[in-house]
N, CA, C and O of each residue as an XYZ file, in Angstrom:
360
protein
N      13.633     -5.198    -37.345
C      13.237     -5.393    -35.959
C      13.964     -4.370    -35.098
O      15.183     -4.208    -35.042
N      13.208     -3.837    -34.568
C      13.924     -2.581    -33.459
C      14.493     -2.873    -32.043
O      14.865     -2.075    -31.182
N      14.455     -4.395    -32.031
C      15.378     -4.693    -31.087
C      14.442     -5.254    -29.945
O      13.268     -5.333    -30.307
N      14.746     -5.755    -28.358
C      13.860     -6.027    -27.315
C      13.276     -5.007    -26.273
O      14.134     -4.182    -25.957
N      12.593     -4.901    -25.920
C      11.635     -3.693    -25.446
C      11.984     -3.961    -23.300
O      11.899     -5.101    -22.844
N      12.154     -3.365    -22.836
C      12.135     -3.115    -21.531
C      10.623     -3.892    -20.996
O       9.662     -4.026    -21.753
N      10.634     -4.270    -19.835
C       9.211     -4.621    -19.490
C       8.678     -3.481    -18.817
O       7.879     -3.698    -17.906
N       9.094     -1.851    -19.211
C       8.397     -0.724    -18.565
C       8.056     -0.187    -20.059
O       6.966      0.380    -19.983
N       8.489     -0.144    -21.213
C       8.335      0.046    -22.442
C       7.026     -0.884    -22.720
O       6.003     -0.357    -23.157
N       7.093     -2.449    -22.424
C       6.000     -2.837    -22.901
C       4.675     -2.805    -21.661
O       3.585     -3.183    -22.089
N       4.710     -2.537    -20.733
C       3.906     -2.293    -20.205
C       3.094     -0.719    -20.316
O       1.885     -0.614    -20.108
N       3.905      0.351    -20.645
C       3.417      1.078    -21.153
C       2.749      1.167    -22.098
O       1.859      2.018    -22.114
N       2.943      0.389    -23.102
C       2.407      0.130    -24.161
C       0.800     -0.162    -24.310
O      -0.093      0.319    -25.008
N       0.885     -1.363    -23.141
C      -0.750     -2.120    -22.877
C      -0.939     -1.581    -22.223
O      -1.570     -2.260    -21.414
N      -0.777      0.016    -21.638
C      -1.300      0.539    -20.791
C      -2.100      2.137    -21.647
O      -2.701      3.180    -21.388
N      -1.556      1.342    -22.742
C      -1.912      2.356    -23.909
C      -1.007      3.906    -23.978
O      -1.176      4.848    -24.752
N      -0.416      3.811    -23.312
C       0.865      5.180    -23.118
C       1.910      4.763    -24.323
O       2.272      3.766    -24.948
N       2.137      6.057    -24.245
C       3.732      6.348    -24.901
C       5.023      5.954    -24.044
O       5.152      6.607    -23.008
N       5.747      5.240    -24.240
C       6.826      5.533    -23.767
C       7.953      6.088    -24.154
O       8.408      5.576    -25.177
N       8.843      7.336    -23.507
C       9.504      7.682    -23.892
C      10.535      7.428    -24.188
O      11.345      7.165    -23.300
N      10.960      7.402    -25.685
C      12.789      6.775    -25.714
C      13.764      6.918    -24.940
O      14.403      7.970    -24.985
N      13.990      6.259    -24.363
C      15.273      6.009    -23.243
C      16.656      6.094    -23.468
O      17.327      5.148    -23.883
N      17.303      7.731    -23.080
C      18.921      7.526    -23.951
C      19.887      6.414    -23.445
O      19.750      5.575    -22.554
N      20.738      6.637    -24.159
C      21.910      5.518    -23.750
C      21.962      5.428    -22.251
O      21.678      4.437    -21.580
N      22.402      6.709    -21.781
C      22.902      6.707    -20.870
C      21.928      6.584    -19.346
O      22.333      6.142    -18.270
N      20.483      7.148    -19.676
C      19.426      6.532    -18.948
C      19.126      5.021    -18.767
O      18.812      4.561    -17.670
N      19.263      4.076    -20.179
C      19.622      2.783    -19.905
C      20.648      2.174    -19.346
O      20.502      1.065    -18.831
N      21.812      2.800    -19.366
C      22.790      2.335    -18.286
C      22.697      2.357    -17.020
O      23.115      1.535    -16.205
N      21.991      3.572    -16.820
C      21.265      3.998    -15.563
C      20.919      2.826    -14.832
O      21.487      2.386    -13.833
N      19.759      2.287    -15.532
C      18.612      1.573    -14.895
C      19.269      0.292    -14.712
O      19.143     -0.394    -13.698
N      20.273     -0.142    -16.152
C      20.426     -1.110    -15.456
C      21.691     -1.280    -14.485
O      21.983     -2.455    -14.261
N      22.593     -0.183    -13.792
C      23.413     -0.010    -13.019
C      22.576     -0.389    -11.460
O      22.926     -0.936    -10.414
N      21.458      0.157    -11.907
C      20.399     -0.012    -10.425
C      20.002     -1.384    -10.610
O      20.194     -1.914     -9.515
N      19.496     -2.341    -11.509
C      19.318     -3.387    -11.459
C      20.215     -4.413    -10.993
O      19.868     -5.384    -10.320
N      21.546     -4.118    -11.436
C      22.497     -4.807    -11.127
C      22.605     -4.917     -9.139
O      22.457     -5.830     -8.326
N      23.015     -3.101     -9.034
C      22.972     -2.931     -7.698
C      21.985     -3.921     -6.724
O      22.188     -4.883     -5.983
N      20.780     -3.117     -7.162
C      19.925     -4.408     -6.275
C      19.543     -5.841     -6.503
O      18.613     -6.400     -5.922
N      20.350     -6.405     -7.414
C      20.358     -7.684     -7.384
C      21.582     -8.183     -6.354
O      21.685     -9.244     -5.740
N      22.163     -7.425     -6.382
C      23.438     -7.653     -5.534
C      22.761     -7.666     -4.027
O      22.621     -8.678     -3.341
N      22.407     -6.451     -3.692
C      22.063     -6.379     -2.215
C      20.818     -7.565     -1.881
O      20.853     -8.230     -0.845
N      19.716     -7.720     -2.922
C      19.131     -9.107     -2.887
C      19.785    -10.094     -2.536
O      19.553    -10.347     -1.354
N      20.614    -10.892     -3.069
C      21.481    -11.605     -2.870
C      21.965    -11.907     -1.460
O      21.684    -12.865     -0.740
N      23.273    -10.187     -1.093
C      23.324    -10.106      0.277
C      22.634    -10.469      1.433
O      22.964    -10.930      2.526
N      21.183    -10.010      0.699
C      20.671     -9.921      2.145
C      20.190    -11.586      2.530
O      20.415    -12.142      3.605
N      19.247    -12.383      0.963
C      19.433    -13.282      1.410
C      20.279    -14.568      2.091
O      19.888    -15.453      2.853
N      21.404    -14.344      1.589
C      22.610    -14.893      2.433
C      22.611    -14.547      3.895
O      22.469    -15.443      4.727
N      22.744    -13.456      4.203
C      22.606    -13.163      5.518
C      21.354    -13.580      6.567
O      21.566    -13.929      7.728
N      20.281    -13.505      6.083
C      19.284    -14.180      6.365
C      19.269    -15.544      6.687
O      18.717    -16.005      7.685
N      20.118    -16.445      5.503
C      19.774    -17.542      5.029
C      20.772    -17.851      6.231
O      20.428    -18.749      6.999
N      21.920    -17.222      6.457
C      22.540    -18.200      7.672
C      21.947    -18.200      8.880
O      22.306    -19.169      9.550
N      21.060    -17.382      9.504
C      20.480    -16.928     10.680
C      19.483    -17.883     10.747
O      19.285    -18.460     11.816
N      18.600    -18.222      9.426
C      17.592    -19.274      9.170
C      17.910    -20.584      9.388
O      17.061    -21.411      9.720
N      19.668    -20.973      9.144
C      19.895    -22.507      9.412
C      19.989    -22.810     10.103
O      19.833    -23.991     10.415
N      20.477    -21.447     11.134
C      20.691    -21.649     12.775
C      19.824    -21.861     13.595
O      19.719    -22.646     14.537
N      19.081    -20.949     13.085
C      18.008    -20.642     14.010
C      16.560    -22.241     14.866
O      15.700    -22.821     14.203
N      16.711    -22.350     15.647
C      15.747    -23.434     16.088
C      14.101    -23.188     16.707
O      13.032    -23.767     16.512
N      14.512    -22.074     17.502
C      12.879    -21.519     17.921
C      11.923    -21.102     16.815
O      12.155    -20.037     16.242
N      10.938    -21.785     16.479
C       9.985    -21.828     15.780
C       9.309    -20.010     15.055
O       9.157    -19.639     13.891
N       9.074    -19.317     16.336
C       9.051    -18.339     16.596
C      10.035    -17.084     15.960
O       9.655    -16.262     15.125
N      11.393    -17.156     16.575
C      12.089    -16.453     16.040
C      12.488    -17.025     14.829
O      12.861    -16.093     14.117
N      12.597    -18.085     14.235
C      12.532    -18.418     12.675
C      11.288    -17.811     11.713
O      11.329    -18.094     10.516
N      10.385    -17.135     12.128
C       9.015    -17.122     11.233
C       9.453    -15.264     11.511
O       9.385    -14.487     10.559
N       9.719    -14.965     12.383
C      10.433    -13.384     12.310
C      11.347    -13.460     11.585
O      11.210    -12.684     10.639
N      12.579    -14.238     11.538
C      13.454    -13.479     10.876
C      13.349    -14.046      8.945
O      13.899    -13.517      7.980
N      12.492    -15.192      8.984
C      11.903    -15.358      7.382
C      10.987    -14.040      7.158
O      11.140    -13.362      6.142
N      10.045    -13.710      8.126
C       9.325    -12.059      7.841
C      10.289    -10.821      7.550
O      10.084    -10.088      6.582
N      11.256    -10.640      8.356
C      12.279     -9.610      8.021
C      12.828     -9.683      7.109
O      13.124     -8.663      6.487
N      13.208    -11.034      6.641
C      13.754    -11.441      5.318
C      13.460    -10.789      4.080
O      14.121    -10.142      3.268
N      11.619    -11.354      4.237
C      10.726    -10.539      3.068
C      10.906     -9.537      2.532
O      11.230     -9.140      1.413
N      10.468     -8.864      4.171
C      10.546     -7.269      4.116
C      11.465     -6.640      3.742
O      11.224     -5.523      3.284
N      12.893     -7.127      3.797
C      14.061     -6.583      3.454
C      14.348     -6.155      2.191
O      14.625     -5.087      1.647
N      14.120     -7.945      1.708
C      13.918     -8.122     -0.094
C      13.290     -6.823     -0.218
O      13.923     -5.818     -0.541
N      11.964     -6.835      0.055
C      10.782     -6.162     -0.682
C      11.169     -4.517     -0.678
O      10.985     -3.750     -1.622
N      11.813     -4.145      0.766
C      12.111     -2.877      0.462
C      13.417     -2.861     -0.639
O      13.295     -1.922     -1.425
N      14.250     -3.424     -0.798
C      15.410     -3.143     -1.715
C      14.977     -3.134     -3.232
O      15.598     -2.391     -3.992
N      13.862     -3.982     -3.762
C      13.077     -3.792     -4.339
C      12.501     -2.833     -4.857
O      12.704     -2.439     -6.005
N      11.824     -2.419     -4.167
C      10.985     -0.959     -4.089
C      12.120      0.067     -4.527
O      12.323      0.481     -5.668
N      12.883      0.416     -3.245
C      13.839      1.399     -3.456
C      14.789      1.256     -5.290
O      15.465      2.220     -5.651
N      14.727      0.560     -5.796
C      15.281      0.350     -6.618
C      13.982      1.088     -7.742
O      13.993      2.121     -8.413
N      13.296      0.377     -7.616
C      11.852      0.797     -8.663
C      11.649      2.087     -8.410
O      11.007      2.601     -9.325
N      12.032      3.124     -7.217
C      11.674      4.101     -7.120
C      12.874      4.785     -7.661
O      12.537      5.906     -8.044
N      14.259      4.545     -7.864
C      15.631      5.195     -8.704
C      15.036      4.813    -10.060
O      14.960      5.763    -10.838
N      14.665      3.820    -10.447
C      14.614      3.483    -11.521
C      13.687      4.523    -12.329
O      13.925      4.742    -13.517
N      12.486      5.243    -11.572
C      11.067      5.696    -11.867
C      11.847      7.101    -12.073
O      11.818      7.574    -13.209
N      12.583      7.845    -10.995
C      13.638      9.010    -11.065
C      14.289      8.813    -12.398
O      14.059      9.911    -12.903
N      14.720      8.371    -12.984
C      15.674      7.894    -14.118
C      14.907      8.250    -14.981
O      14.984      9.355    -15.519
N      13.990      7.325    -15.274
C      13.248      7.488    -16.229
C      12.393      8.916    -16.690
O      12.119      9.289    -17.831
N      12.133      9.455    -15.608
C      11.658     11.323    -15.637
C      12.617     11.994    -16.035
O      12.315     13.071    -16.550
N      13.929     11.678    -15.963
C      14.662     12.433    -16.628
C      14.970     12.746    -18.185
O      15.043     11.903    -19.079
N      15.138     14.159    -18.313
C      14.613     14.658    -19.687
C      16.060     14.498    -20.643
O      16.050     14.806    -21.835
């Protein structure tokens, strides 16, 4: 058995692509960035999450759960886009 496959390895796969073997040190890579933005995930929801308990106006609660999102979603992204850099590397 060659071990567990990345979910960008197996998606490549059913995407009918090759994926390219990933050195050591490219996998440390990725998951140095995974780590990272699980962290700032985290952060941000905390920070959020106290503004959310406080918060009473209906209104500014449904903004700052939207900013919330958005926050997540960009740290997210930005991560998938280091991660995508990483992976191009030869």
């Amino acid at each position: 058995m060659s071990g567990m496959k990345s979910a960008y390895e197996l998606a490549m796969e059913r995407a009918g692509g090759e994926a390219d073997p990933l050195s050591d040190d490219q996998k440390a890579a990725l998951a140095e960035i995974d780590s990272k933005m699980k962290a700032k995930v985290a952060e941000t929801e905390i920070m959020f999450d106290q503004q959310i308990a406080t918060e009473r106006d209906p209104a500014k609660l449904a903004f700052i759960q939207q900013t919330r999102q958005e926050q997540i979603a960009k740290v997210k992204n930005d991560a998938e886009a280091e991660k995508e850099n990483v992976r191009r590397e030869a």
